[in-house]
N, C-alpha and C positions, 0 to 999 in steps of 0.2 A: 711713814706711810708706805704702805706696798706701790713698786712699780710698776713691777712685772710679773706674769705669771710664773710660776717655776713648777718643776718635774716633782713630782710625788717621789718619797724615799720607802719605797715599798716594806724594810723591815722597821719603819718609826714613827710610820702614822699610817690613820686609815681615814676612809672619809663619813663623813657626817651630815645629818640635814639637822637644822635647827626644826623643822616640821617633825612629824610624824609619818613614817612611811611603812609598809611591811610587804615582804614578799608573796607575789600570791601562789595561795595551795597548789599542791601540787599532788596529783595521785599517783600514785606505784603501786602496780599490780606483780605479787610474788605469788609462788606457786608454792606450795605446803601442803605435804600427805594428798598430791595429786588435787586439789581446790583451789580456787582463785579467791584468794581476800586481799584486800586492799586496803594499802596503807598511807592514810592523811600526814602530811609534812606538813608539821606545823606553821604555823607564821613566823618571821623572825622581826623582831620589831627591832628599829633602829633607835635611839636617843633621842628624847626632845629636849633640848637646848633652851633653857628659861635663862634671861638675865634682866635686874632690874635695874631702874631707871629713875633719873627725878633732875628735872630743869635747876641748873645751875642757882636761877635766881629767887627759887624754890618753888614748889610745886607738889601734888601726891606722885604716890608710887607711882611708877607704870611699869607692866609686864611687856617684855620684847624678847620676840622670839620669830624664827621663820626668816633668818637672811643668812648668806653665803657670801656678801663682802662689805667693804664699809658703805658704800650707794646705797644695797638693801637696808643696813642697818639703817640710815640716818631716812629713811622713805618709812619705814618702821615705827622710827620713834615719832617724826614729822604727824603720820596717821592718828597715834595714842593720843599725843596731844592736841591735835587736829590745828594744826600752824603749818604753813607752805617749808616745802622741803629746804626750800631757799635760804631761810631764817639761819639753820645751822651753820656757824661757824666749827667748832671740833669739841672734839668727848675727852672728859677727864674721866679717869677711873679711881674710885677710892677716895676722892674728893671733890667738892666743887669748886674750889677755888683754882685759878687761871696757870696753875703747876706744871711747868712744859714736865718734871720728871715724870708727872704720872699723866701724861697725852695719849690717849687709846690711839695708836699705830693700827700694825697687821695683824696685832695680837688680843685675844681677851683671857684673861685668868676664870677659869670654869664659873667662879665664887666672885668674882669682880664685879661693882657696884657699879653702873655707868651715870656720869652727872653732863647734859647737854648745855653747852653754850652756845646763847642764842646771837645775833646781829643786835646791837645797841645803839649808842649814838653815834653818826659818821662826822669827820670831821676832818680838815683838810689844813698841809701845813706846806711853808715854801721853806725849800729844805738850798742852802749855796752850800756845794759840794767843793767844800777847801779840801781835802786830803780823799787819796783816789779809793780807799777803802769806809764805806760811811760807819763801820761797826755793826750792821746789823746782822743775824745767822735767824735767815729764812727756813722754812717747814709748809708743809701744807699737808689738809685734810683728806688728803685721796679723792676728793669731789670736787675740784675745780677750785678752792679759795687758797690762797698763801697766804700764811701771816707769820709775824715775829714771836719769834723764840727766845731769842735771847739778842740783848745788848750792849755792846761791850762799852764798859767803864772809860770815860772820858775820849769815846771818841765825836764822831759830827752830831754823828743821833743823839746821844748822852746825854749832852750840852743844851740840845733842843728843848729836852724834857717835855716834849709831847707826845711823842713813840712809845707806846709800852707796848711792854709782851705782851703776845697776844692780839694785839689790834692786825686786824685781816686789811692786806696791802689792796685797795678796791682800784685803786689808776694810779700811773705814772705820768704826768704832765698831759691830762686828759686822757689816754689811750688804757682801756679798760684790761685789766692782769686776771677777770673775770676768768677760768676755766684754764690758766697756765700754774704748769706747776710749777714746783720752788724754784728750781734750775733756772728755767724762762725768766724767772721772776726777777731773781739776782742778776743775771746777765743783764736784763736789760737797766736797774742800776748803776749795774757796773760799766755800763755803757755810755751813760750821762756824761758829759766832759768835765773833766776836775778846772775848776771856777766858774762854775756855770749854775745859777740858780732852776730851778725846779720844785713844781708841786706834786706832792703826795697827797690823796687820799687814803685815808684809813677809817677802818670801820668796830671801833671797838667793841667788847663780849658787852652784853646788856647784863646792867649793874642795878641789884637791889637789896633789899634784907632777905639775913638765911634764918634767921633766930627762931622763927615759927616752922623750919622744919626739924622732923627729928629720923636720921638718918636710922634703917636697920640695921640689926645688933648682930653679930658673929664674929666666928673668925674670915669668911671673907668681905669682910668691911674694917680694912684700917690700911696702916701705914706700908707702900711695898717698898720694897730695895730697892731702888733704880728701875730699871724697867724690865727685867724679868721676877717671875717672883719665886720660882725652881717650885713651881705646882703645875697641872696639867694646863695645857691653852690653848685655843680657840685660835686657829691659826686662818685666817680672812686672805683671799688673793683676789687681783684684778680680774680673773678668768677660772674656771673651776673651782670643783665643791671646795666648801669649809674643810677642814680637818682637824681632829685633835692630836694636839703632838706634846709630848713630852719639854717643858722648858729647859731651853738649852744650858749644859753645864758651864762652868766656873773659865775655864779655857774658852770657850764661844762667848761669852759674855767679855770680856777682857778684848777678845781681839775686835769684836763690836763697837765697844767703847773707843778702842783706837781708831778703828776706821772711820766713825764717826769724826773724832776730831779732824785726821785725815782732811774728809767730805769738808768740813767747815772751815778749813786754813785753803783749803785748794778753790772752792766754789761756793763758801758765804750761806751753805746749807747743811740742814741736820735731817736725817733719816734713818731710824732704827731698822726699818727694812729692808733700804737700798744695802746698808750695810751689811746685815745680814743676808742677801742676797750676794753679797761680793767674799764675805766669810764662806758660803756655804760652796761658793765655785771654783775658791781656791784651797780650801784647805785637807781637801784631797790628789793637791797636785804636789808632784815629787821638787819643781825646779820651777825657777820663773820663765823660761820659755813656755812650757805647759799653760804655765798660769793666763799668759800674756795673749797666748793659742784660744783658750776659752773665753777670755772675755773680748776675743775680735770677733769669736764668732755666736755671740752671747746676745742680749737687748742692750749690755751695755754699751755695748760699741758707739751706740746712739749719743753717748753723752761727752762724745769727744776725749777722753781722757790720755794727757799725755802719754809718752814712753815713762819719765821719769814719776808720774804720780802712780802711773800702774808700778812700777819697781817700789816705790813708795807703801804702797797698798800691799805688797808680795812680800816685804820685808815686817810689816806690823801679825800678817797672818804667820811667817814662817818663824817669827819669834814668839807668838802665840802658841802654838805647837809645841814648840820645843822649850817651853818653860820660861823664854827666855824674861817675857812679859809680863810684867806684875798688874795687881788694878790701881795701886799709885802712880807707876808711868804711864798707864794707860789715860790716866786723869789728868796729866800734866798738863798746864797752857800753853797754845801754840803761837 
């Protein structure tokens, strides 16, 4: 999920409305063989931006179109189907099933099918926090809900087998995680005193039969590689217009993936576009002072990040770069 706004890259994208807009006429008056005629500039029409749509637990089409970040889209889709905006937990793309690989982020593939997952049954568990890490790697929707992403094999959560991916974290021992994002989320977890019991609410994705829908046919409806899919995309921010920008190459996808793991061994959370946000601010820096110089004075400064995690983060991008980074090490468990 997008954090933070970021600067437009003037020669690699430009900006877009999902509406319809045109510039208005304009007259020019030229003088020819001593006459005044006058010449109409035409309209210049921008892109309208169609992407379709269909509730996870099935549902018809719906056409959506006319948003510039993930709040408009999910106000958007909320309207189509005429169900409160609130209901949304997070969008898969390319499937409806609860796939953190294919989690609509800050990005959309032009041709990307979006499947909404709605709020299901809630349900509440008391979790005794024996070992100071519970296993869990937090995410959230860009609109105020965090849920789980992933759970790691045999640890507190594991064991519990009530936690599953996907269920949106709704309180931590009564105190509502309503409208914090991941990071909050985790800390305050990570906060709970190791022997100390505690209740979770969670709010699992609403669960029903898909067999009576029959998903549209093409090629942008199947299976993507990870999370870029190296097609054009629909690039979403917290603050200014949409853009479409070219999906980043093989090198930016790689040091992504690191970063990400990074993010998740340091602070128990996954974000493809924090990530990419911390790829994009470093990897035009010559040295890790530079690096180090940007993100003090950066949004992320906000997120506390050691001296040695930023060295950390400076070493996955500077190996990135220089070849040094494959997408098996990149893939590695931390």
């Amino acid at each position: 999920m997008p954090l933070f706004g970021k600067k437009k890259r003037p020669d690699t994208e430009y900006n877009v409305s999902t509406e319809n807009a045109q510039e208005p006429p304009e007259d020019k008056s030229e003088m020819k063989n001593g006459s005044s005629e006058h010449t109409n500039k035409l309209p210049v029409q921008k892109p309208k931006l169609v992407f379709h749509c269909q509730q996870a637990q099935g549902s018809p089409t719906g056409i959506i179109s006319g948003f510039t970040n993930i709040r408009e889209l999910y106000q958007k889709i909320a309207e189509c189907y005429d169900f409160p905006v609130s209901e949304i937990l997070f969008c898969t793309l390319n499937t409806h099933k609860v796939n953190m690989d294919n989690l609509l982020g800050g990005q959309i593939g032009l041709e990307d099918f979006i499947f909404v997952h709605r709020k299901g049954q809630p349900k509440e568990i008391e979790v005794k926090k024996t070992e100071d890490a519970l296993g869990l790697t937090i995410t959230d929707n860009g609109a105020g809900y965090a849920f789980i992403k992933r759970v790691k094999e045999g640890s507190v959560m594991d064991q519990l087998k009530f936690a599953c991916v996907g269920d949106h974290i709704e309180k931590i021992n009564g105190n509502s995680m309503v409208g914090c994002r991941h990071f909050e989320v985790a800390k305050a977890l990570k906060e709970v005193e190791k022997g100390s019991t505690f209740i979770l609410r969670l709010v699992e994705p609403l669960k029903a039969g898909f067999s009576h829908i029959g998903p549209r046919t093409g090629s942008g409806f199947g299976k993507r590689d990870g999370y870029f899919s190296g097609r054009e995309t629909l690039r979403l921010r917290s603050t200014g217009p949409a853009t479409v920008e070219s999906a980043p190459d093989d090198i930016a996808t790689t040091a992504v993936e690191k970063i990400n793991g990074l993010l998740e061994s340091f602070m128990g959370i996954n974000d493809n576009e924090l990530a990419m946000q911390i790829w994009e601010l470093g990897h035009d820096k010559e040295n890790p002072s530079q690096f180090v110089t940007a993100v003090d004075n950066s949004d992320l400064e906000a997120f506390g990040f050691t001296d040695n995690f930023i060295f950390d983060l400076w070493g996955a991008i500077n190996d990135a770069k220089s070849g040094r980074l494959t997408k098996e090490k990149a893939d590695s468990p931390f």
